[in-house]
C-alpha positions in Angstrom: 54.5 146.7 106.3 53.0 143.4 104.5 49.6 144.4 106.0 49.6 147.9 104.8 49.8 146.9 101.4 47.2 148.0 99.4 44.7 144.9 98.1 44.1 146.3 94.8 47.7 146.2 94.1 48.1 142.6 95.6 44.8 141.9 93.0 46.8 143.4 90.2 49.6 141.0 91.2 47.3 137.8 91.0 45.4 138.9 88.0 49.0 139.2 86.2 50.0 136.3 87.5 47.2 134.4 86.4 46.5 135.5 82.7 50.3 134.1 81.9 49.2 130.9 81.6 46.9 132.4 78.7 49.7 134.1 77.3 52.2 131.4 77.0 50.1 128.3 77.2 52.9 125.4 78.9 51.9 122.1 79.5 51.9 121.2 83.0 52.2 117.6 84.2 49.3 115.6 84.5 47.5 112.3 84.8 46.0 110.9 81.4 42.8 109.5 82.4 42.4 106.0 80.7 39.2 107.6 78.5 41.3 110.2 76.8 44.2 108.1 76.1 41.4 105.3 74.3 40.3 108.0 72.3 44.0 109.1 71.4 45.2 105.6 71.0 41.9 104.8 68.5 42.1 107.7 66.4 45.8 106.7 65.6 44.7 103.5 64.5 43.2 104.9 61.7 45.5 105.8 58.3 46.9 108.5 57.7 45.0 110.5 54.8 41.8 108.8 55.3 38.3 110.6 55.2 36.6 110.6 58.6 33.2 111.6 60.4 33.7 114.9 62.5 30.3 115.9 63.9 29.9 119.5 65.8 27.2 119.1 68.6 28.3 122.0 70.9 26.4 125.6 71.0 27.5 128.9 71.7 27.0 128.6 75.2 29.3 125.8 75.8 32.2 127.2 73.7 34.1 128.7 76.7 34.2 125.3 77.6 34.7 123.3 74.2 36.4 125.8 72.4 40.0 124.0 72.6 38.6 120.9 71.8 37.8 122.4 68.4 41.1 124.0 68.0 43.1 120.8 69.2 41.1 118.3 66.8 41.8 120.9 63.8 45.4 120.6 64.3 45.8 116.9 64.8 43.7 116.0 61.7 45.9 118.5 59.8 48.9 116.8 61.0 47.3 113.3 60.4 46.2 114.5 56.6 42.8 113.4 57.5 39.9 114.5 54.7 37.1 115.4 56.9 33.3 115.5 56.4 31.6 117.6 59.0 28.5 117.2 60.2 26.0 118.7 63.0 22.5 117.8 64.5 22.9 121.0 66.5 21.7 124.2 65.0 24.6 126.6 66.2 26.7 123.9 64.7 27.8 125.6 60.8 28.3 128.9 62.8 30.6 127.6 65.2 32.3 125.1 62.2 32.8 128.8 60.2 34.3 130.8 63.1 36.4 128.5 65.1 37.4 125.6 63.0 37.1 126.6 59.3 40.1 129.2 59.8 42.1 126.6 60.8 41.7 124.1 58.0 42.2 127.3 55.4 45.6 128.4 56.9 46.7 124.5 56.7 45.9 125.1 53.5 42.8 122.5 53.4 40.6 122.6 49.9 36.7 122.8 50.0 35.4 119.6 48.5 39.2 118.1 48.3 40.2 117.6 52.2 36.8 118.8 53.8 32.8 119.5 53.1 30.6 120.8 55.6 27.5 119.0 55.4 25.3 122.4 57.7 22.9 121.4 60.3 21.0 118.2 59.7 17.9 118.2 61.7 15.7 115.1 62.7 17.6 114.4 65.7 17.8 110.2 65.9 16.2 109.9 62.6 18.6 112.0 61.0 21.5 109.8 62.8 19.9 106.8 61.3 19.3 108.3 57.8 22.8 109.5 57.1 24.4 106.1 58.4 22.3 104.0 55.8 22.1 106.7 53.1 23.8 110.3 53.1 22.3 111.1 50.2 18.6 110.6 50.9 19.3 113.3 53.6 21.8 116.0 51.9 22.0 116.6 48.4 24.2 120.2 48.9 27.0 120.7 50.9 26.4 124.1 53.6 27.7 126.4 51.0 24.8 125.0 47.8 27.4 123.0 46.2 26.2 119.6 44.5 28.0 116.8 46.6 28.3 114.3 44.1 30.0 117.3 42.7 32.6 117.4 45.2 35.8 114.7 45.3 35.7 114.1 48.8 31.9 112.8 48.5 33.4 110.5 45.4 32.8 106.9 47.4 31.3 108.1 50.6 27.2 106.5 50.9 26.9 105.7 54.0 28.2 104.7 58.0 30.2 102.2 56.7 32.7 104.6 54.4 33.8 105.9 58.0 36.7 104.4 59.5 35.7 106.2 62.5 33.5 109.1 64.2 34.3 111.9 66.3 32.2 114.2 67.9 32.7 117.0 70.1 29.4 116.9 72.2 26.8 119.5 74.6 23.9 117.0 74.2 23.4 113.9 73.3 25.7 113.5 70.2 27.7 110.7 71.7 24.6 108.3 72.4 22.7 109.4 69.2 25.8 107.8 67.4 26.6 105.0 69.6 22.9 104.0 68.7 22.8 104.3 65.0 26.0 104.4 64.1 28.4 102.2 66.1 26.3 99.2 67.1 24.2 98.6 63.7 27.7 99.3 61.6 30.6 98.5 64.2 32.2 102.4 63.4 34.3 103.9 66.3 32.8 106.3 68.2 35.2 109.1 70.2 33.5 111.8 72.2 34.8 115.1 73.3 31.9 115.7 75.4 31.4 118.6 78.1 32.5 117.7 81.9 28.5 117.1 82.4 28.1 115.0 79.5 31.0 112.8 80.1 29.5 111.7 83.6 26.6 110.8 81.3 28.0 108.8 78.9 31.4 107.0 81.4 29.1 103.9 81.8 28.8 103.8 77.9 32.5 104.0 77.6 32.9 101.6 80.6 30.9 99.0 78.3 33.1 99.4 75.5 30.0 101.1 73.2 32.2 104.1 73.3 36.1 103.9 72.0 37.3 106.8 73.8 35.8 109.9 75.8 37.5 113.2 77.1 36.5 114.6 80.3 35.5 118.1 79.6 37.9 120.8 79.8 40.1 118.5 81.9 39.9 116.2 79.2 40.3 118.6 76.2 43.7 119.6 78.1 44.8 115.7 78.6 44.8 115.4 74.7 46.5 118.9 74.0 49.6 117.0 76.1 49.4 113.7 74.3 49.3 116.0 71.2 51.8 118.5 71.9 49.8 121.1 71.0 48.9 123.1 74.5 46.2 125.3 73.5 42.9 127.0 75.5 42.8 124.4 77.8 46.2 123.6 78.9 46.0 127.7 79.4 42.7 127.2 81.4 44.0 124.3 83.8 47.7 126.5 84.1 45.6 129.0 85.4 43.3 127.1 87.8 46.8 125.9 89.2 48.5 129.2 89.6 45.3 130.4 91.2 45.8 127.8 93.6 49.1 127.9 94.4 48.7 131.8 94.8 45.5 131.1 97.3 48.0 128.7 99.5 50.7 131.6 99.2 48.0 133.9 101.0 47.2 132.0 103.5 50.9 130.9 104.7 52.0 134.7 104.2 48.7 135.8 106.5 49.5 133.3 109.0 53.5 133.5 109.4 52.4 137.2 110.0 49.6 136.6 112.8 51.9 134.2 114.2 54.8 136.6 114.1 52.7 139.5 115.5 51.4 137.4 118.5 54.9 136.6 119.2 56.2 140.2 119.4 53.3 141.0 121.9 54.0 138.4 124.0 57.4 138.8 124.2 56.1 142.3 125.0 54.4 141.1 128.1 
C-alpha cells in the first residue's frame, strides 16, 4: 500500500514539513565555531550605549544569504543601546540599510541623528576607507537623507577611526580586508566580519593572524550568533530546514528499503 502512494502527496508532506522551521524558527543545537564566538565575545567588550562603526557591504544578490545577519545585528545593538553610524562602500548598500534594517531601528524606537545616521554609499573603494578613518568629514558633509552632520548629535565628537570603539561589517566583497587595511592596523580598531560563506574562506587566514577579531561563517555563521543571541531568526529557520530535509531524505531511504527487503522476503518464502 506504501508503494501506491501517490508522490505528489508524499511531496506535499515534505514541503510541509520543511517550511515549519520557517514558521516557528527553534534553535537547534550546534557547534559554535571559535570565529563566531570571537566576534560575540569582542562586541561585548564594548560598553553598553556607545556609538559604533556598522558598515553594509552586501548587495541584493546576496541578501537570501545575509539577510539574517542584518536582522540579528539590529536586535542585538538595540538590546546593547548601541548609537550606530552606518556606512557602505557598496552601492546597493542605503537600499538595503532602508528596507531591511531601518524598520527595525524605527520600531525599537531608535531617533535619526540621536541613536543612528546613515552616512549612503561612499565610493572610492580603499581611498574612501582611508579617508573616513583619518577625516569623516573631508568625505561626507550630509548624512543619506541631506541633513548637515555636524547638525546631527550623534556626529557631535565623531572625526575619525579612532572615535570607534569597534567596526562591524556585514561583507559580499571585500569589506573586511578594506578595513583591516585602513582601519584596524594604522588605528588598532576591532574589526568583526559577517561575511558570506565564500568570503569567510577568504578572509580565515586574516582571522587566524589575529588582523581580524571575529568572523561568522556565512549562513552557518549568521545562525551560530542568532543562538549565542537568543534571537533565532532567518538563519536558524534556514539551517532547521536543511536538517529536517535531511532527516526526511534518511526516512526515505530506510522506508524504501525495509519495503524491498520485506517484498523479497515474501517472494522467497513464496518459493
Amino acid at each position: 500500500m506504501v508503494k501506491e502512494i501517490d508522490r505528489r502527496i508524499i511531496i506535499g508532506i515534505s514541503m510541509i514539513i520543511i517550511a515549519i522551521p520557517y514558521i516557528f524558527p527553534f534553535p537547534l543545537p550546534m557547534k559554535i565555531q571559535q570565529s563566531t564566538r570571537d566576534a560575540w565575545d569582542n562586541m561585548e567588550i564594548v560598553p553598553d550605549g556607545s556609538t559604533i562603526l556598522f558598515a553594509i557591504d552586501v548587495g541584493l544578490s546576496s541578501l537570501a544569504e545575509m539577510k539574517g545577519g542584518l536582522v540579528v545585528l539590529g536586535k542585538y545593538f538595540i538590546e546593547r543601546q548601541f548609537k550606530i553610524v552606518i556606512v557602505s562602500f557598496y552601492s546597493d548598500g542605503p537600499v538595503i540599510f532602508s528596507s531591511y534594517f531601518e524598520p527595525i531601528l524605527n520600531k525599537a524606537g531608535y531617533k535619526l541623528g540621536e541613536d543612528w545616521v546613515n552616512l549612503g554609499y561612499i565610493s572610492g573603494v580603499g581611498v574612501a576607507y582611508q579617508s573616513i578613518a583619518t577625516d569623516i568629514r573631508s568625505v561626507v558633509q550630509t548624512d543619506y537623507y541631506g541633513n548637515q552632520i555636524d547638525s546631527l548629535p550623534i556626529m557631535k565628537n565623531i572625526n575619525d577611526a579612532s572615535d570607534f570603539p569597534i567596526v562591524v561589517t556585514i561583507d559580499a566583497y571585500n569589506s573586511v580586508r578594506d578595513f583591516i587595511k585602513y582601519w584596524g592596523t594604522p588605528f588598532g580598531v576591532p574589526i568583526v566580519g559577517f561575511p558570506t560563506g565564500t568570503c569567510y574562506m577568504v578572509y580565515y587566514s586574516d582571522y587566524a593572524l589575529g588582523l581580524c577579531e571575529g568572523l561568522t561563517n556565512g549562513v552557518k555563521g549568521i545562525a551560530e550568533f542568532e543562538f549565542i543571541t537568543n534571537y533565532p531568526g532567518t538563519a536558524t529557520a534556514g539551517i532547521g530546514a536543511i536538517t529536517v530535509a535531511n532527516l526526511l531524505l534518511i526516512f526515505f531511504v530506510l522506508l524504501g528499503n525495509i519495503i524491498y527487503f520485506r517484498d523479497r522476503s515474501k517472494k522467497v518464502n513464496k518459493i
